[in-house]
C-alpha positions as protocol buffer text, in pm:
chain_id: "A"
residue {
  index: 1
  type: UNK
  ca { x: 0 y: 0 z: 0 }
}
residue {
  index: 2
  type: UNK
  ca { x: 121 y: 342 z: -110 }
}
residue {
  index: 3
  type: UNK
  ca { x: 144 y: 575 z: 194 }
}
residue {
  index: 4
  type: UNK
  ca { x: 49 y: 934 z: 42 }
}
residue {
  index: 5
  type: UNK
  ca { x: 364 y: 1147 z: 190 }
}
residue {
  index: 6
  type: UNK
  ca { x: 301 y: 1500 z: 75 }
}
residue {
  index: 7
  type: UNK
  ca { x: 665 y: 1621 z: 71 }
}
residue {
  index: 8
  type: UNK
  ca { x: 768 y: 1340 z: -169 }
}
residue {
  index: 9
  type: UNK
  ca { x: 467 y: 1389 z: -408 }
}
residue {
  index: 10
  type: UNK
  ca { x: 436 y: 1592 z: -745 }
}
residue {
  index: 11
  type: UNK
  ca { x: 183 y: 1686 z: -910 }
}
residue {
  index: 12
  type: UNK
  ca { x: 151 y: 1472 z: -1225 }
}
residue {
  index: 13
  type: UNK
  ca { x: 41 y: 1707 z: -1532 }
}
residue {
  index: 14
  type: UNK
  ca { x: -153 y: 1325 z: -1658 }
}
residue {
  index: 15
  type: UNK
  ca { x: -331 y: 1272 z: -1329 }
}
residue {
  index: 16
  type: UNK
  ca { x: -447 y: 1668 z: -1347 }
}
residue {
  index: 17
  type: UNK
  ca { x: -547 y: 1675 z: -1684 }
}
residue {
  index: 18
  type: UNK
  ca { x: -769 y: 1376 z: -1675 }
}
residue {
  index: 19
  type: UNK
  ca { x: -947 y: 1425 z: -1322 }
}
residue {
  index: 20
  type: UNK
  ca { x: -1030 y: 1751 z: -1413 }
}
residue {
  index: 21
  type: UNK
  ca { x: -1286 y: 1575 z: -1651 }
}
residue {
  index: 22
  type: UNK
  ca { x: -1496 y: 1537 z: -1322 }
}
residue {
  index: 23
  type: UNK
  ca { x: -1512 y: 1850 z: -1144 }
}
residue {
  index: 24
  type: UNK
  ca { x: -1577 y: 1696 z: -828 }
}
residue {
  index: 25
  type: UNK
  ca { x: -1285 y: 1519 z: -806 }
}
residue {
  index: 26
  type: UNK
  ca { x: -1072 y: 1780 z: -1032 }
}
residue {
  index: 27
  type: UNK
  ca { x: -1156 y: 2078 z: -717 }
}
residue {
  index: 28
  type: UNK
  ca { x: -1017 y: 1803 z: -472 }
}
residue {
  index: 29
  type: UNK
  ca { x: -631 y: 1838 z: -413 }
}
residue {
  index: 30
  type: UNK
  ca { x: -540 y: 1579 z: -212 }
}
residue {
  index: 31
  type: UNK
  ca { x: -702 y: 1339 z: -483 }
}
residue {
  index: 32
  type: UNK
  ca { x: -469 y: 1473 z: -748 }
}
residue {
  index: 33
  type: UNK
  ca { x: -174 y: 1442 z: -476 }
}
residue {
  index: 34
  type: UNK
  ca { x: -295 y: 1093 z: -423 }
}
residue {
  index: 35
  type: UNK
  ca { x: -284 y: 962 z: -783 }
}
residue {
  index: 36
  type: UNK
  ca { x: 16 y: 1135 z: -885 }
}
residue {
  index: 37
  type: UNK
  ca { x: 181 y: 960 z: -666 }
}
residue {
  index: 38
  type: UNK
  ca { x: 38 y: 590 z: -716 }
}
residue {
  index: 39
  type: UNK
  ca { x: 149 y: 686 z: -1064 }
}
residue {
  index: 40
  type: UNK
  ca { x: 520 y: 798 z: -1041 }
}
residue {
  index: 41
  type: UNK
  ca { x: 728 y: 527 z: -981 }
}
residue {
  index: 42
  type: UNK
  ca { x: 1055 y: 734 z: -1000 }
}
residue {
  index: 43
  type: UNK
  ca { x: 1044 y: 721 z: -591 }
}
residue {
  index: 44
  type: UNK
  ca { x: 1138 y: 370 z: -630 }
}
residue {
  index: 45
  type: UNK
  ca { x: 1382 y: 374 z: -956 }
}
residue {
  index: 46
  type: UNK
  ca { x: 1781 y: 393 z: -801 }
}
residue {
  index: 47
  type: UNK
  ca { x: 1945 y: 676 z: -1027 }
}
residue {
  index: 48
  type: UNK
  ca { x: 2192 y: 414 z: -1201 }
}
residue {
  index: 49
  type: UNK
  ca { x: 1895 y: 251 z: -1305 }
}
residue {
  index: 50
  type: UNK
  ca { x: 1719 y: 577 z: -1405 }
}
residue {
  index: 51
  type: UNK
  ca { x: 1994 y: 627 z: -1666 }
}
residue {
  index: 52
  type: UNK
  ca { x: 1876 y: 321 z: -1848 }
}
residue {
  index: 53
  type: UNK
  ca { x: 1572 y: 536 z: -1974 }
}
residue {
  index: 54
  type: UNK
  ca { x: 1791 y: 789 z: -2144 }
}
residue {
  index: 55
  type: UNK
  ca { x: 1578 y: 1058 z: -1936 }
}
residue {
  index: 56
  type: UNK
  ca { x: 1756 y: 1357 z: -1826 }
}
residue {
  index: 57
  type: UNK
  ca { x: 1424 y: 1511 z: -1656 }
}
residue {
  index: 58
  type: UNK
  ca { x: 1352 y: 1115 z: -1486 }
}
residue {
  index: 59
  type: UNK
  ca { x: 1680 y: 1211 z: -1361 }
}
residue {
  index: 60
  type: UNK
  ca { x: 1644 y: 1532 z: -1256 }
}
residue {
  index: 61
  type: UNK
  ca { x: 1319 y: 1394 z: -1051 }
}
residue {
  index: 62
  type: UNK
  ca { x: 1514 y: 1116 z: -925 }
}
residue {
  index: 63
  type: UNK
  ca { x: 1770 y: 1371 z: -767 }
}
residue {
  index: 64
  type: UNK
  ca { x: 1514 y: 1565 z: -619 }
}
residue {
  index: 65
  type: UNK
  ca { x: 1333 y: 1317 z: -438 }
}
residue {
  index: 66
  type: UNK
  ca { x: 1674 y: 1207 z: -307 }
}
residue {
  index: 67
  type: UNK
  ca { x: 1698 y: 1573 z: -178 }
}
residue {
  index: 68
  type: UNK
  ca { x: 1352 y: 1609 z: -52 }
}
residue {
  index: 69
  type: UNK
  ca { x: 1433 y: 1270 z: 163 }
}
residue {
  index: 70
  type: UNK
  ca { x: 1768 y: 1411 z: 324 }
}
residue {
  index: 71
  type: UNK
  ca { x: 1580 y: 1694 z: 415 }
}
residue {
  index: 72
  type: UNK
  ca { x: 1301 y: 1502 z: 564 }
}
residue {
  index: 73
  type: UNK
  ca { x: 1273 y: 1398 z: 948 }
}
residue {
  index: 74
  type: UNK
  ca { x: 1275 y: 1029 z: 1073 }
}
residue {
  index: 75
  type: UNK
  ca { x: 910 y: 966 z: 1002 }
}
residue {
  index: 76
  type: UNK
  ca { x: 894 y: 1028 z: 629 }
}
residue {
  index: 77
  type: UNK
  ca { x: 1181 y: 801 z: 572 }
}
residue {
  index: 78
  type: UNK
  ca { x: 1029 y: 496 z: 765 }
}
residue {
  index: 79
  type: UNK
  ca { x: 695 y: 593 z: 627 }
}
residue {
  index: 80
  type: UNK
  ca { x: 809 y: 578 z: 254 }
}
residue {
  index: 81
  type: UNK
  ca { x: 1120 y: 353 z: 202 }
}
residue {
  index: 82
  type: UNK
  ca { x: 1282 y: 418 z: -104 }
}
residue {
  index: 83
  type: UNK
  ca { x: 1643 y: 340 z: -241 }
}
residue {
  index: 84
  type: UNK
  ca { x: 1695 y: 760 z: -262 }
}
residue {
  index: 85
  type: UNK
  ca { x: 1689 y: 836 z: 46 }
}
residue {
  index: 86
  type: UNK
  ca { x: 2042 y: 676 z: 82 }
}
residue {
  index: 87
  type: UNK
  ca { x: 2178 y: 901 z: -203 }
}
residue {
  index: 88
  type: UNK
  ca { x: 2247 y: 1188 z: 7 }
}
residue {
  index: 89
  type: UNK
  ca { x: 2338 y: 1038 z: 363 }
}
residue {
  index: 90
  type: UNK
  ca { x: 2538 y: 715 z: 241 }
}
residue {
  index: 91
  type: UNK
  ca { x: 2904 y: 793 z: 104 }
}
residue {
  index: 92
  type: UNK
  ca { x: 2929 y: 446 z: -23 }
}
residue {
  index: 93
  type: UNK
  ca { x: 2606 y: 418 z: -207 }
}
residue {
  index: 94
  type: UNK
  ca { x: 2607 y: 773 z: -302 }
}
residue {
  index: 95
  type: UNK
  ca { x: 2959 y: 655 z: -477 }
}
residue {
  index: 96
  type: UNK
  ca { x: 2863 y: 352 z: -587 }
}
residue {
  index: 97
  type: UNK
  ca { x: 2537 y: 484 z: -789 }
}
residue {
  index: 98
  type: UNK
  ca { x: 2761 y: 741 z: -964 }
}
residue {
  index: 99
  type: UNK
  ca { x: 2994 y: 473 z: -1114 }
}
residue {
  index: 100
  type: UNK
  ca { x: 2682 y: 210 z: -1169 }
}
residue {
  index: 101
  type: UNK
  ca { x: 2533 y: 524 z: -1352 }
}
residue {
  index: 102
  type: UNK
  ca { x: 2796 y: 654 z: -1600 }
}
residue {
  index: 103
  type: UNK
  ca { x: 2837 y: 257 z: -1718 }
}
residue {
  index: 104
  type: UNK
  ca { x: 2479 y: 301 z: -1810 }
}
residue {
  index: 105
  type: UNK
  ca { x: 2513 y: 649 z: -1983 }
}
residue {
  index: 106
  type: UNK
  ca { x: 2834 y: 496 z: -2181 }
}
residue {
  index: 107
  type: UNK
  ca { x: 2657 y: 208 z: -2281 }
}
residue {
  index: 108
  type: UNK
  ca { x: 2371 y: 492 z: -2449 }
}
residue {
  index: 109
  type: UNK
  ca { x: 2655 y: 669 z: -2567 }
}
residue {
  index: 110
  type: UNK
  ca { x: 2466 y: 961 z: -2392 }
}
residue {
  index: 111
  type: UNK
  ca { x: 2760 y: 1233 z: -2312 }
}
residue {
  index: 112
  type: UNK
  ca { x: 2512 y: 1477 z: -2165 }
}
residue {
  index: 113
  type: UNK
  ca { x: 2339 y: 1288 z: -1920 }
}
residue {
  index: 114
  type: UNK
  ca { x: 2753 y: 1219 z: -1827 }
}
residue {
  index: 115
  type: UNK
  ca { x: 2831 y: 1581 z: -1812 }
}
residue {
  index: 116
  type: UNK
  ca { x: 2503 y: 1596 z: -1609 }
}
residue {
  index: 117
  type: UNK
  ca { x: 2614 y: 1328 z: -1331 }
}
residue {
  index: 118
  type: UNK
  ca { x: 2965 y: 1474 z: -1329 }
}
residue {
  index: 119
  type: UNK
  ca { x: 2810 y: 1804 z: -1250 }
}
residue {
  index: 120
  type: UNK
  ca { x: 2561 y: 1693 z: -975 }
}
residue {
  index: 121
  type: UNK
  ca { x: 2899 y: 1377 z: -822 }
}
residue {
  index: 122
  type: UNK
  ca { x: 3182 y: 1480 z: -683 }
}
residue {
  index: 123
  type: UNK
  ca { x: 3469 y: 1267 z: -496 }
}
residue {
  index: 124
  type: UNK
  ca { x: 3368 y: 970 z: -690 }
}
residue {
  index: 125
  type: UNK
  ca { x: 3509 y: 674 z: -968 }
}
residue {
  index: 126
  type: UNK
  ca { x: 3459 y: 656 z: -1308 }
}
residue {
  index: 127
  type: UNK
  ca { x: 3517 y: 272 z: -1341 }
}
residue {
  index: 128
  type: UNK
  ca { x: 3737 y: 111 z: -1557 }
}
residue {
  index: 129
  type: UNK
  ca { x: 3417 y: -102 z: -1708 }
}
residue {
  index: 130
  type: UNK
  ca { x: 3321 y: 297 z: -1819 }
}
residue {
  index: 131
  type: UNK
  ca { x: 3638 y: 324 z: -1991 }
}
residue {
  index: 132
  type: UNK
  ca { x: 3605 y: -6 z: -2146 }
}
residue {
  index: 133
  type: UNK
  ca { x: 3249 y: 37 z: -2282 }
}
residue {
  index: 134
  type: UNK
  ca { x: 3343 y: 353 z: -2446 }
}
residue {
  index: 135
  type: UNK
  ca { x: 3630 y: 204 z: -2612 }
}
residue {
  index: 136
  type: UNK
  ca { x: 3447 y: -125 z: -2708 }
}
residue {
  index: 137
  type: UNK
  ca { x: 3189 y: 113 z: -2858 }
}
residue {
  index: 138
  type: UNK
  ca { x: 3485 y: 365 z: -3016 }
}
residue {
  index: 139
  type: UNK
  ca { x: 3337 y: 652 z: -2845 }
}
residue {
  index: 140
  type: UNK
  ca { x: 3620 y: 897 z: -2844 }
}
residue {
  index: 141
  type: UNK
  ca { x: 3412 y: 1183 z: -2751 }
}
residue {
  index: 142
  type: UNK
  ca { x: 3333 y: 1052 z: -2437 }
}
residue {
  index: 143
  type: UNK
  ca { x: 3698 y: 918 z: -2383 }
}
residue {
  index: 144
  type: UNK
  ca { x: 3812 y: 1273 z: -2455 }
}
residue {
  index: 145
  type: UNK
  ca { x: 3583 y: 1471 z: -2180 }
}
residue {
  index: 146
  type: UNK
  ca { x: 3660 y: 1165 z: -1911 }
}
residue {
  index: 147
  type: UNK
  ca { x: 4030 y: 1319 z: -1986 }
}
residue {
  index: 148
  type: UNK
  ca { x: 3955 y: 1688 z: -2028 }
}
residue {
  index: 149
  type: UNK
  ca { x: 3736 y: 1670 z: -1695 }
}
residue {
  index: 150
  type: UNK
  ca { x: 4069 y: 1457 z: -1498 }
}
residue {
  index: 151
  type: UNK
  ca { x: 4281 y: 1735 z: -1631 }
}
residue {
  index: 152
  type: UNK
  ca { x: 4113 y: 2012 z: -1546 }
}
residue {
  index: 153
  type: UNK
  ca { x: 4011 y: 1902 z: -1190 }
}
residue {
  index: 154
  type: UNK
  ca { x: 4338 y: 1687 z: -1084 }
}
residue {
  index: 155
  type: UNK
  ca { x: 4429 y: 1967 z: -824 }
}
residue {
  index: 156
  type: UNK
  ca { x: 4017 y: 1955 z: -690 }
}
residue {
  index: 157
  type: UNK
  ca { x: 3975 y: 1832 z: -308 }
}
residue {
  index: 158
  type: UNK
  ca { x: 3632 y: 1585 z: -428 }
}
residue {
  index: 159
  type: UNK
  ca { x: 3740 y: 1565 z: -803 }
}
residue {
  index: 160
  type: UNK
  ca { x: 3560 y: 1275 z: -996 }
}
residue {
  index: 161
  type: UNK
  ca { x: 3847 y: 997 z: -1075 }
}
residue {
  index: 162
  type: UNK
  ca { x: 3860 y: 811 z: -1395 }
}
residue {
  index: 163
  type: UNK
  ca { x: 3989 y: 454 z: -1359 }
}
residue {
  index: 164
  type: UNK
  ca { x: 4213 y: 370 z: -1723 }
}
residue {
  index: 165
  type: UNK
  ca { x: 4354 y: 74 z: -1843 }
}
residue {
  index: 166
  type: UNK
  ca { x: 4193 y: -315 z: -1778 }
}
residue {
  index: 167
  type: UNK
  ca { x: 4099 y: -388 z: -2084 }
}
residue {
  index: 168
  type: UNK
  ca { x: 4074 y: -38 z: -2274 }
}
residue {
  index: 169
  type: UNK
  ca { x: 4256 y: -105 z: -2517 }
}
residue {
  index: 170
  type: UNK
  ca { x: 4189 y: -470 z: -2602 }
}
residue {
  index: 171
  type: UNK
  ca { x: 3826 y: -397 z: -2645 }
}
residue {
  index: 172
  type: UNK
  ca { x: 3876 y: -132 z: -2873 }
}
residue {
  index: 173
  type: UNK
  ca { x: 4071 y: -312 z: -3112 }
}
residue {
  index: 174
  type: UNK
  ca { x: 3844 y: -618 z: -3119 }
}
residue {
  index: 175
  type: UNK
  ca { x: 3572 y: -420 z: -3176 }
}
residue {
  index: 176
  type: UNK
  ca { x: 3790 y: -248 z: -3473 }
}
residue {
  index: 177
  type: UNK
  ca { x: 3818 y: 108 z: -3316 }
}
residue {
  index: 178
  type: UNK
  ca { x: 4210 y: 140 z: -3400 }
}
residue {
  index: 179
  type: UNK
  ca { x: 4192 y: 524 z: -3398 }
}
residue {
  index: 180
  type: UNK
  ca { x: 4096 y: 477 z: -3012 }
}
residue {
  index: 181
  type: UNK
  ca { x: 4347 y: 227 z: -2947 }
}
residue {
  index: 182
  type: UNK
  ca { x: 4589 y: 513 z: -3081 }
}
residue {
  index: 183
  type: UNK
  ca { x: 4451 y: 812 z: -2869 }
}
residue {
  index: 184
  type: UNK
  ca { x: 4398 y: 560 z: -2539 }
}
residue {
  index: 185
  type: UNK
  ca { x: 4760 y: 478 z: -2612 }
}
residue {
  index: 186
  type: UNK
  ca { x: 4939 y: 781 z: -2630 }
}
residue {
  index: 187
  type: UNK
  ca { x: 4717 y: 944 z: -2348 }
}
residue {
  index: 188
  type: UNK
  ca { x: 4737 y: 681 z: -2128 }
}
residue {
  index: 189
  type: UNK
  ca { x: 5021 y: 415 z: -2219 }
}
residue {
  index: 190
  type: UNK
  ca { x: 5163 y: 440 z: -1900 }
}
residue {
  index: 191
  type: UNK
  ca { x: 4854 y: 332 z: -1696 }
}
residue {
  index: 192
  type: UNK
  ca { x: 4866 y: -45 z: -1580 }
}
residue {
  index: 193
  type: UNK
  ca { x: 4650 y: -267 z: -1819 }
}
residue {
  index: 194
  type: UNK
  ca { x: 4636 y: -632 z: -1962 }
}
residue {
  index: 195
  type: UNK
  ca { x: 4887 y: -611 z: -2243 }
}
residue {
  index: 196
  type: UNK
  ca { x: 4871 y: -961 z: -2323 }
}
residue {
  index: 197
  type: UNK
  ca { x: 4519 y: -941 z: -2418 }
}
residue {
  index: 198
  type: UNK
  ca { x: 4548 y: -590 z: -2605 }
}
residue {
  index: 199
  type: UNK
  ca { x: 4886 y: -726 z: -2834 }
}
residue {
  index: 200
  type: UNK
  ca { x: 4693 y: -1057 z: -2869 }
}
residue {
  index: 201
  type: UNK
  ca { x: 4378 y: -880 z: -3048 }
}
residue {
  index: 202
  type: UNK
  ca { x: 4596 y: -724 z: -3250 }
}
residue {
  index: 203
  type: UNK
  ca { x: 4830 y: -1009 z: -3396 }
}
residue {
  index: 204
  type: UNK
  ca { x: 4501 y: -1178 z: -3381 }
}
residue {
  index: 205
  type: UNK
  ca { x: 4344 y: -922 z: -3639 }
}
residue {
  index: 206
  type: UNK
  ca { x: 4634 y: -962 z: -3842 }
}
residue {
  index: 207
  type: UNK
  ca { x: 4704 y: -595 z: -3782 }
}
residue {
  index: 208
  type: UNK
  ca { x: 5073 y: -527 z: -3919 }
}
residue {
  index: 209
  type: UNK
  ca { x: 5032 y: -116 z: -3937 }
}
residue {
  index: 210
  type: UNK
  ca { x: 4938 y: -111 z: -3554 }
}
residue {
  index: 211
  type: UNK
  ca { x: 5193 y: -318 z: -3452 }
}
residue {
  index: 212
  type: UNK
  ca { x: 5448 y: -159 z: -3608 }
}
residue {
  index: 213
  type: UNK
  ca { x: 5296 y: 197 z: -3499 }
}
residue {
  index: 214
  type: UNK
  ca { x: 5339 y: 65 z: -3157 }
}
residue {
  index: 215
  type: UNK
  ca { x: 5654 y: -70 z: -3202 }
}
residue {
  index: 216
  type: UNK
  ca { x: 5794 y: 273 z: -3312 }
}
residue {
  index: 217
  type: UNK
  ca { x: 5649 y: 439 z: -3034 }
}
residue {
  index: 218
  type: UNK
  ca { x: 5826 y: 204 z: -2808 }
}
residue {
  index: 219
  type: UNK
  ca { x: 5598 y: -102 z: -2696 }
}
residue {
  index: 220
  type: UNK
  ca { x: 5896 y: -345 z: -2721 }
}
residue {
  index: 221
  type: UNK
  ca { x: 6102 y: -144 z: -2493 }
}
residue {
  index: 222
  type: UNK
  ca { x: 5913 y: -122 z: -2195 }
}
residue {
  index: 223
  type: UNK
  ca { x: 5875 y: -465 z: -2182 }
}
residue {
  index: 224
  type: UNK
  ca { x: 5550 y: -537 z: -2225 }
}
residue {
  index: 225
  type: UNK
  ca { x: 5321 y: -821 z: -2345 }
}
residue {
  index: 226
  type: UNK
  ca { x: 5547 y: -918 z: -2678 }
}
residue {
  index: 227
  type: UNK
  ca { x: 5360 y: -1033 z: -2995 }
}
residue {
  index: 228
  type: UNK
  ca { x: 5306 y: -1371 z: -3041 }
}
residue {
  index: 229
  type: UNK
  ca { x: 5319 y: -1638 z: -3325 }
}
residue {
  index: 230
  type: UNK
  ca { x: 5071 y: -1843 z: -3202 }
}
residue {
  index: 231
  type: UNK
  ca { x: 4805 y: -1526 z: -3162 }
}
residue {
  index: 232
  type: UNK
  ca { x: 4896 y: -1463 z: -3573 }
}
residue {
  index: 233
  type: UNK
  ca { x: 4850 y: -1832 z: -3637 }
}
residue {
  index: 234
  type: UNK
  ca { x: 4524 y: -1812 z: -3452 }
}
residue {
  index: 235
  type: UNK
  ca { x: 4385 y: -1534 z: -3666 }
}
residue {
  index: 236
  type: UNK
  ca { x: 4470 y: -1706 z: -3986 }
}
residue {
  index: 237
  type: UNK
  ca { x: 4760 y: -1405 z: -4089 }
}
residue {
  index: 238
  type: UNK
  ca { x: 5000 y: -1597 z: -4276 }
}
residue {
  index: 239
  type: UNK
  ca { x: 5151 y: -1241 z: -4354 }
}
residue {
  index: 240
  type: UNK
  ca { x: 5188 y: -1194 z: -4031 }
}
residue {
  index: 241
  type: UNK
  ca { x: 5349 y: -1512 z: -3932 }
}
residue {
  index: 242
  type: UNK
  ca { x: 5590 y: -1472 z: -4191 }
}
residue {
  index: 243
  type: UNK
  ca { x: 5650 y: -1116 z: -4099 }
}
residue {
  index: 244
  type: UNK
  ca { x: 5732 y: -1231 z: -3716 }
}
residue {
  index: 245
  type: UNK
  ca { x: 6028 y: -1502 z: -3846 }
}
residue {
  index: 246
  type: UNK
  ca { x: 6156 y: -1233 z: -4076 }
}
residue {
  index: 247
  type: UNK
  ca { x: 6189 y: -994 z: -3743 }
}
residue {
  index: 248
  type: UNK
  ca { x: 6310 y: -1229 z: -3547 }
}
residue {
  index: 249
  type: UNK
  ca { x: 6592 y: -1317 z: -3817 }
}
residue {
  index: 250
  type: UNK
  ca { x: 6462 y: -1701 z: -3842 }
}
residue {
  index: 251
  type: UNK
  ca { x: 6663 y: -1954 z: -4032 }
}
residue {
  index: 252
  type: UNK
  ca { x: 6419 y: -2137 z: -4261 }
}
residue {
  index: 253
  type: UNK
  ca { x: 6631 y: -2471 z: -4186 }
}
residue {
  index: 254
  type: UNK
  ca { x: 6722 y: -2452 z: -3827 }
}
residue {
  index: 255
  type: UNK
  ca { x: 6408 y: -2315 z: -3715 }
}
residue {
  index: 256
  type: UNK
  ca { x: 6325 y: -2507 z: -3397 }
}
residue {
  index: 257
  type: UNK
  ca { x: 6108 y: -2752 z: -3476 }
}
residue {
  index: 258
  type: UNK
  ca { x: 5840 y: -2790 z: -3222 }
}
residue {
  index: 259
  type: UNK
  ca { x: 5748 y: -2436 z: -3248 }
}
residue {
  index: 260
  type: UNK
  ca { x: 5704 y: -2479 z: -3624 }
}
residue {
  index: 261
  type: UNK
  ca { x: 5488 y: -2776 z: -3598 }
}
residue {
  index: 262
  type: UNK
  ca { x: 5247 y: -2596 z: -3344 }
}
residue {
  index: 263
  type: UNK
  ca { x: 5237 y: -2268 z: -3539 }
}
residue {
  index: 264
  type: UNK
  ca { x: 5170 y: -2485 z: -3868 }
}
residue {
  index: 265
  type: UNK
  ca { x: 4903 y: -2644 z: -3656 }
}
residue {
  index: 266
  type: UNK
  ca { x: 4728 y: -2363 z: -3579 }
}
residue {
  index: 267
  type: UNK
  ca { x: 4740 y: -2206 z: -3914 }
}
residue {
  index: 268
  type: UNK
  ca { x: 4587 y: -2510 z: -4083 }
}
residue {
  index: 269
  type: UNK
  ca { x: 4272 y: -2536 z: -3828 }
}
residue {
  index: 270
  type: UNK
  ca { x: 4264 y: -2145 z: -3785 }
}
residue {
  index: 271
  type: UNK
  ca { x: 4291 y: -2089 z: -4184 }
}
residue {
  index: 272
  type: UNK
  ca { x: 4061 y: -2363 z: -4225 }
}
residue {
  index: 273
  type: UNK
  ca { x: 3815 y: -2263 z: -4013 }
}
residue {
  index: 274
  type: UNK
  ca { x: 3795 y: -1949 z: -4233 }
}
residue {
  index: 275
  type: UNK
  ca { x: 3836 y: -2075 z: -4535 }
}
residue {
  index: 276
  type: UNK
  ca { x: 4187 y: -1882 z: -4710 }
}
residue {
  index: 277
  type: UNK
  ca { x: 4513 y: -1907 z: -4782 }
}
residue {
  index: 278
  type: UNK
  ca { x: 4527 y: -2303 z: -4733 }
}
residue {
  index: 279
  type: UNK
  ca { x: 4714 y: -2357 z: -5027 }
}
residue {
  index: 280
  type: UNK
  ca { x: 4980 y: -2057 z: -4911 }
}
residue {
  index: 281
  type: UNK
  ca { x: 5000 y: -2165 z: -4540 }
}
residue {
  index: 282
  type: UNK
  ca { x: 5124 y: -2576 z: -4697 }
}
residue {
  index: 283
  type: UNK
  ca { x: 5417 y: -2432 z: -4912 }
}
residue {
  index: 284
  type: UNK
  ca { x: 5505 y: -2181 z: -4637 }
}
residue {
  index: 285
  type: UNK
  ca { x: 5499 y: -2434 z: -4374 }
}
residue {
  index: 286
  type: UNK
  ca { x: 5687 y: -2688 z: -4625 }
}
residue {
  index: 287
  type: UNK
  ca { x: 5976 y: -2441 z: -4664 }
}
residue {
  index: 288
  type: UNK
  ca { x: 6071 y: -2378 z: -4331 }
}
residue {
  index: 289
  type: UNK
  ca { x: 5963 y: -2715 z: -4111 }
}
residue {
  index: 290
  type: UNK
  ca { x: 6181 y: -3038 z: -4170 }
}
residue {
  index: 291
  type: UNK
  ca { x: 5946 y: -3324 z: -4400 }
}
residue {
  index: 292
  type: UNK
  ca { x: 5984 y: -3604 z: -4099 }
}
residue {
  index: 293
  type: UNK
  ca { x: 5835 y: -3368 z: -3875 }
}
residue {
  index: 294
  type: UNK
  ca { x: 5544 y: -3211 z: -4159 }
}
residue {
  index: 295
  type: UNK
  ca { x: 5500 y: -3626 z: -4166 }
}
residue {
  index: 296
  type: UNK
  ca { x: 5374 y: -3619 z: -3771 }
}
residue {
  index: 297
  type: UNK
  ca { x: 5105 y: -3346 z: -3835 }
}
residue {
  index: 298
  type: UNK
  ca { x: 4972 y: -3316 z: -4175 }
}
């Protein structure tokens, strides 16, 4: 049963607009007050989930009633519970709803409703699963005000954080945003990450002018996650397999030969599987792994 608590109610524009069909109950306040608030729901809609709707003025309401709860006594707040009235008198799920909320807006793609939450947050983490949507989705405009709004409040006593790196940069070059794996790079490169899985999606997508863009810029120095054979095999890049020996100054004769037979392995099922280059990857793999041991895998 809906307790009607007048601080916490609005008057719904619907709910006045239709009762005041009847003019008894239209001249009747407390009636409007009462259905308005059997009809809006936003009382008991958490503000990350709020996002989900897109709705900047659901939002706005949702922040308000979170307001009009902390300013409340006792008795309204065991009266009417709702998940708001924690927004404004619990650090941790005041915190926790900010971070929960610009995942949402990232996964829209909705930059004002972000600019809206950073304006209303402060002192609080933008995820790294934010970071990662945006780059999975190649949203560089987003990327670009999470660093503007880092920069420009670093020296700020309840700044919003941004969390980088996890897997930034692997999901946007799976998800074949290379001009955000560039800009997440040079901004960020020095941020803590998983390397393996970023270099592996990019030998895996056979992507030669990447690697060697990071190569220049210094990837192999700072030892990081190297580039792998077995990732290029996996993809089905003979290029790129062939590219790797040539770097690493291979000997087509004396090439050790267990590596040979598993990287000839997994080009056959990998170039199989997709249907190319099976002719290329046999006389390839015939000129550079000994016949007796072709004989134990073909």
């Amino acid at each position: 049963m809906v307790t009607p608590v007048a601080p916490l109610t609005v008057r719904l524009t619907s709910a006045i607009v239709v009762l005041r069909t009847n003019p008894f109950l239209g001249a009747l306040p407390h009636v409007i007050s009462c259905v308005s608030q059997c009809l809006d729901h936003s009382v008991a809609i958490p503000l990350s989930h709020a996002c989900a709707f897109g709705s900047l003025r659901l939002l706005r309401r949702v922040w308000d009633v979170s307001e009009e709860f902390a300013a409340s006594d006792g008795e309204t707040r065991r009266c009417c519970w709702s998940p708001l009235q924690f927004l404004q008198s619990d650090r941790h799920y005041y915190r926790a709803q900010f971070s929960q909320a610009v995942v949402e807006a990232v996964r829209r793609g909705d930059l004002n409703m972000i600019r809206w939450l950073f304006d209303h947050f402060a002192g609080c983490v933008v995820t790294v699963q934010a970071v990662e949507a945006a780059a999975a989705s190649g949203d560089l405009q987003i990327l670009k005000f999470f660093l503007h709004t880092e920069v420009a409040t670093q020296d700020a006593a309840e700044a919003n954080s941004v969390h980088w790196g996890g897997g930034d940069l692997a999901a946007a070059v799976e998800n074949e945003h290379t001009d955000v794996a560039r800009w997440i790079f040079e901004c960020k490169g020095s941020v803590e990450r998983d390397w393996g899985r970023f270099m592996a999606a990019v030998v895996r997508k056979g992507d030669l002018e990447l690697l060697q863009w990071l190569l220049d810029r210094g990837y192999a120095g700072r030892q990081l996650a190297p580039p792998r054979m077995d990732d290029a095999a996996w993809g089905g890049h003979l290029n790129t397999v062939i590219c790797f020996l040539s770097e690493q100054g291979a000997n087509m004769t004396a090439t050790e030969p267990a590596l040979i037979c598993h990287t000839y392995m997994s080009c056959i099922a990998q170039i199989v599987a997709a249907g190319k280059q099976l002719a290329g990857v046999n006389r390839f793999c015939s000129a550079i792994c000994p016949q007796e041991i072709l004989g134990t895998v073909t």
